[in-house]
C-alpha positions in Angstrom: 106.0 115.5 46.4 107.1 116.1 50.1 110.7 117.8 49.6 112.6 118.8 46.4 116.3 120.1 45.6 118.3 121.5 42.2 121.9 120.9 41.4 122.3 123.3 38.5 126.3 122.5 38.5 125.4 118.4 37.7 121.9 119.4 35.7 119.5 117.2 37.8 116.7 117.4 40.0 116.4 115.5 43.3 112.9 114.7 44.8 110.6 112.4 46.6 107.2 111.5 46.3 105.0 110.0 48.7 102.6 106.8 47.3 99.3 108.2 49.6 99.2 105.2 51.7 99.6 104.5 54.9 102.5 103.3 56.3 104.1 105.6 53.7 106.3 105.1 51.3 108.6 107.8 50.1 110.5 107.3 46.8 114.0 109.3 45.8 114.3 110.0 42.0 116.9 112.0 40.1 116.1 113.6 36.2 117.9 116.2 34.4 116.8 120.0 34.7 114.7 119.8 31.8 112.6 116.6 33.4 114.3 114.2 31.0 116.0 110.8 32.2 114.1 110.1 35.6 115.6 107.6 37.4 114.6 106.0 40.9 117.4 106.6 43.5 115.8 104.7 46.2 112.9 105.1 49.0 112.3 105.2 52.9 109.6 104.0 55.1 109.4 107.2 57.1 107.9 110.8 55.8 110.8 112.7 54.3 110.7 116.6 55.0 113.7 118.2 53.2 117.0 117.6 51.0 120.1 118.8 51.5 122.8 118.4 49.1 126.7 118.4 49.8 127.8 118.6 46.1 131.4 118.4 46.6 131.1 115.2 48.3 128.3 113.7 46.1 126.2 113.3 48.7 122.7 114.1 50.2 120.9 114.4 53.6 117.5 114.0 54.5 115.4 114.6 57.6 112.3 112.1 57.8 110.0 111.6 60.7 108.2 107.7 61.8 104.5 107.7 61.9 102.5 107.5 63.4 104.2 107.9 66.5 104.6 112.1 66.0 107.2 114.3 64.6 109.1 113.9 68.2 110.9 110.5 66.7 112.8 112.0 63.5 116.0 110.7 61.7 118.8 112.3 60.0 119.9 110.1 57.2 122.8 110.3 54.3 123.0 109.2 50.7 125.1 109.3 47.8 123.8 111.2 44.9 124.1 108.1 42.7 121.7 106.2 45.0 123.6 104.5 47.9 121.7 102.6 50.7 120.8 105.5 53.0 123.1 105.4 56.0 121.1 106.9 59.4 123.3 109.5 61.0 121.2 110.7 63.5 118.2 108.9 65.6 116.3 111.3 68.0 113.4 109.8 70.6 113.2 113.2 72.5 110.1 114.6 72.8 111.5 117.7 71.2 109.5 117.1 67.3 110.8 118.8 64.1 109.1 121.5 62.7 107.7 120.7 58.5 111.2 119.9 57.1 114.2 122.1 57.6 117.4 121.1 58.2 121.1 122.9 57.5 124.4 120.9 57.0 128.1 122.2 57.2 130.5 119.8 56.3 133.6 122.1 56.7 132.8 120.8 60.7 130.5 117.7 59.9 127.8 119.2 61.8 123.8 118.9 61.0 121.6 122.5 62.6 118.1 121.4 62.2 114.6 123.4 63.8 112.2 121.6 66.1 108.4 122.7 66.4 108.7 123.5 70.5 110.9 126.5 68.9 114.3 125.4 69.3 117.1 125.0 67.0 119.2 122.4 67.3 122.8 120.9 66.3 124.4 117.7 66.3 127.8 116.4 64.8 127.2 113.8 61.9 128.1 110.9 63.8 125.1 111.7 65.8 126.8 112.6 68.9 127.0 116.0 70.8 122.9 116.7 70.6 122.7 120.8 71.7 119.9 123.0 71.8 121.8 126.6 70.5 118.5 128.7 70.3 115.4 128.6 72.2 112.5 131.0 70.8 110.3 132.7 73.3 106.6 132.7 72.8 103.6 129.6 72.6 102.5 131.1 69.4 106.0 132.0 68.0 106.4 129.7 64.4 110.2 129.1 63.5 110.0 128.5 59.6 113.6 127.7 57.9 117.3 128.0 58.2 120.4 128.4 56.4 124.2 129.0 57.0 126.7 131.4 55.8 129.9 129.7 56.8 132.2 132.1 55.8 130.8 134.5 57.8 130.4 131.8 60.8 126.7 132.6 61.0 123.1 131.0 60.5 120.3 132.5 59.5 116.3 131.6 60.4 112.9 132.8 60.1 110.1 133.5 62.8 106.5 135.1 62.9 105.5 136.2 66.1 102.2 136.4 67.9 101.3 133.3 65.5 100.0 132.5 62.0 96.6 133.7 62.2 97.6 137.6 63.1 101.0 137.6 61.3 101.8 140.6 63.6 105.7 140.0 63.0 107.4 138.0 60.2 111.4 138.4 61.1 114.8 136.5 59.9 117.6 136.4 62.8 121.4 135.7 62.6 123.3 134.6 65.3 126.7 132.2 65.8 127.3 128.8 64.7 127.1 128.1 68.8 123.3 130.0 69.0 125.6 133.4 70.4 124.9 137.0 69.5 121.4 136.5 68.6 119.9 139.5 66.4 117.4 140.1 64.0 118.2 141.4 60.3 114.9 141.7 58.8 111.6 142.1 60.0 108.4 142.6 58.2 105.2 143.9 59.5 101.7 142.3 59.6 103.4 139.2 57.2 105.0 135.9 58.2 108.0 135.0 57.0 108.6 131.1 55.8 110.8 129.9 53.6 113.9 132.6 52.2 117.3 131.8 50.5 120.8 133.3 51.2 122.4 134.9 47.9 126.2 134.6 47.7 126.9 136.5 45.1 127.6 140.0 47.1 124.4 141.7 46.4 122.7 142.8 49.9 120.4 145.2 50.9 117.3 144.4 48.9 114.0 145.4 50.2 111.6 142.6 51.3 108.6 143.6 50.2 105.1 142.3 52.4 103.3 141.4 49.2 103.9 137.9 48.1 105.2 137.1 44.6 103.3 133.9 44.2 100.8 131.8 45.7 101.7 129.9 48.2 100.6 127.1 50.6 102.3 127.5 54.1 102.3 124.7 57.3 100.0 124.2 59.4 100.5 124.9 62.8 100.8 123.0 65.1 101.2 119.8 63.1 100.6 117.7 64.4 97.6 118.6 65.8 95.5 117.1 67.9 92.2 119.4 68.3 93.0 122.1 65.7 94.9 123.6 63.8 95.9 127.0 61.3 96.4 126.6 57.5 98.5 129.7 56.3 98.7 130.6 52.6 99.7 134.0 50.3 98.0 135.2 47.0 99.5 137.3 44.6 96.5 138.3 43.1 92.7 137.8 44.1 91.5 134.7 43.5 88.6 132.4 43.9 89.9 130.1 46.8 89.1 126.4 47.5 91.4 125.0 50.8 90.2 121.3 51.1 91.2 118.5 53.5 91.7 115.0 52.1 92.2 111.7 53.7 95.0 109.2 52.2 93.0 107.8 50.1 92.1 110.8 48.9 88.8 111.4 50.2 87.7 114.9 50.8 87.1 114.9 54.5 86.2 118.9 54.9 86.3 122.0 52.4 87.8 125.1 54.4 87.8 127.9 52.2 85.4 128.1 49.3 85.2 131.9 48.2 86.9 135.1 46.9 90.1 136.0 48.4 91.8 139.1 48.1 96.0 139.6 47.5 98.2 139.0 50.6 98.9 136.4 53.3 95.8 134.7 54.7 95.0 131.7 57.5 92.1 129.5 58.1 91.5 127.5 61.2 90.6 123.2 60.6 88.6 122.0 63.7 89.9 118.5 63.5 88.5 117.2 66.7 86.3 114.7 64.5 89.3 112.7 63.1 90.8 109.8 64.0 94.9 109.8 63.9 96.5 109.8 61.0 98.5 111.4 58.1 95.8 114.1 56.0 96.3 116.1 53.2 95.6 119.8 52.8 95.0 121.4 49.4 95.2 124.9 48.1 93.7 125.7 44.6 93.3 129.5 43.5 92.8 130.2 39.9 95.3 127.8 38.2 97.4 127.2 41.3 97.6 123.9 43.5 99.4 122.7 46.2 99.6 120.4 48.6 101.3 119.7 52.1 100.7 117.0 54.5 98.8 117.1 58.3 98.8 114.6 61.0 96.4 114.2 63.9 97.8 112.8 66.7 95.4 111.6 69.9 
């Protein structure tokens, strides 16, 4: 599973799944909240990295990148939510790659804001035209994670971690304009990264982040793609016995990372992948019950 979504108002879940093979295929499908009544929506060639969903249009968009020619040529594509062909709204061939899937729509100005891995944020109207580049992060080892948008308060929100993954000296979440003005940060947590985080509309603010992670979880790897190496960041909620573990797409186990006791908090292990031939990989986290897994690609 590459990229999920819930629409509690229409009781259905919205995902897609990747068949392991290479070129990939990704497949859309739609059940109820309780996993009931899957149905297959539909499926793309390229590597789908995130779902956003306009619910008062009935409709979807997707960011999805072409290998294995690199992140750097990505697509922003839209769908009905009753399984329409997917029409592409946005074709980029820039050298400027996106980052592991995160992407922001507001429909009130048909605009798509959407993260690229050289640290930049980026927006675009939905016919494709009017490309801009609104933030640029300082830093080589800075790691933009996702974004979001409050438009009634004309802002967006995304996260960073500073100094890079392995260190986690800084995880922070910034605010600026719609147009990438008046840059500042709102949170900032020491000695932790800061990934993925949600906006709550409901009036409640204020509520302290804590550093210690809720639940396991299995972060990107950066950079990805990679060419020599790369970091594999992940968070325990409790100790565990740890197993990170490389596969091929075939499933193969190419290289075991991590075998051991880990203690509660975030962690990051470097992957010397200067053995591998191109490709998409897999990366697996298991700890005491918990799995997951995200996708790598080596590019020479």
């Amino acid at each position: 599973m590459t990229a999920m979504t819930v629409d509690v108002e229409r009781d259905s879940l919205f995902w897609f799944t990747w068949n392991g093979a290479f070129p990939a295929i990704h497949s859309l499908f739609r059940s109820d909240l309780d996993g009931g009544g899957v149905t297959l929506l539909g499926s793309s060639d390229n590597v789908v990295l995130d779902i956003e969903l306009d619910r008062a249009n009935q409709q979807m968009f997707w960011i999805d990148a072409k290998l294995p020619d690199g992140l750097a040529d990505h697509s922003i594509r839209q769908v009905t939510l009753a399984g329409s062909d997917a029409l592409e709204l946005l074709h980029v061939i820039d050298g400027k790659p996106i980052n592991d899937g995160h992407l922001a729509v507001d429909r009130s100005s048909d605009r798509v804001f959407w993260i690229t891995n050289n640290r930049a944020i980026r927006r675009a109207n939905l016919d494709g035209s009017e490309i801009q580049d609104l933030v640029m992060v300082e830093g080589d080892s800075t790691v933009l994670g996702d974004i979001a948008l409050d438009l009634a308060a004309g802002k967006m929100y995304w996260s960073a971690t500073y100094g890079g993954i392995v260190t986690f000296p800084a995880g922070v979440i910034h605010r600026a304009n719609l147009d990438g003005t008046d840059v500042e940060s709102v949170v900032s947590v020491d000695q932790a990264a800061i990934g993925a985080f949600a906006i709550d509309f409901s009036g409640s603010v204020g509520r302290e982040i804590l550093p210690e992670p809720a639940a396991a979880s299995l972060g990107p790897a950066y950079p990805n793609p990679a060419r020599n190496s790369t970091t594999i960041s992940y968070s325990l909620a409790r100790s565990a016995t740890v197993t990170l573990t490389i596969y091929d797409v075939l499933g193969r186990e190419v290289e075991t990372v991590v075998a051991g006791h880990r203690s509660v908090g975030d962690h990051a292990s470097g992957f010397d992948a200067g053995g591998l031939p191109s490709g998409i990989y897999l990366y697996r986290l298991q700890a005491d019950g918990f799995s997951s897994t995200r996708m790598l690609t080596i590019v020479r």
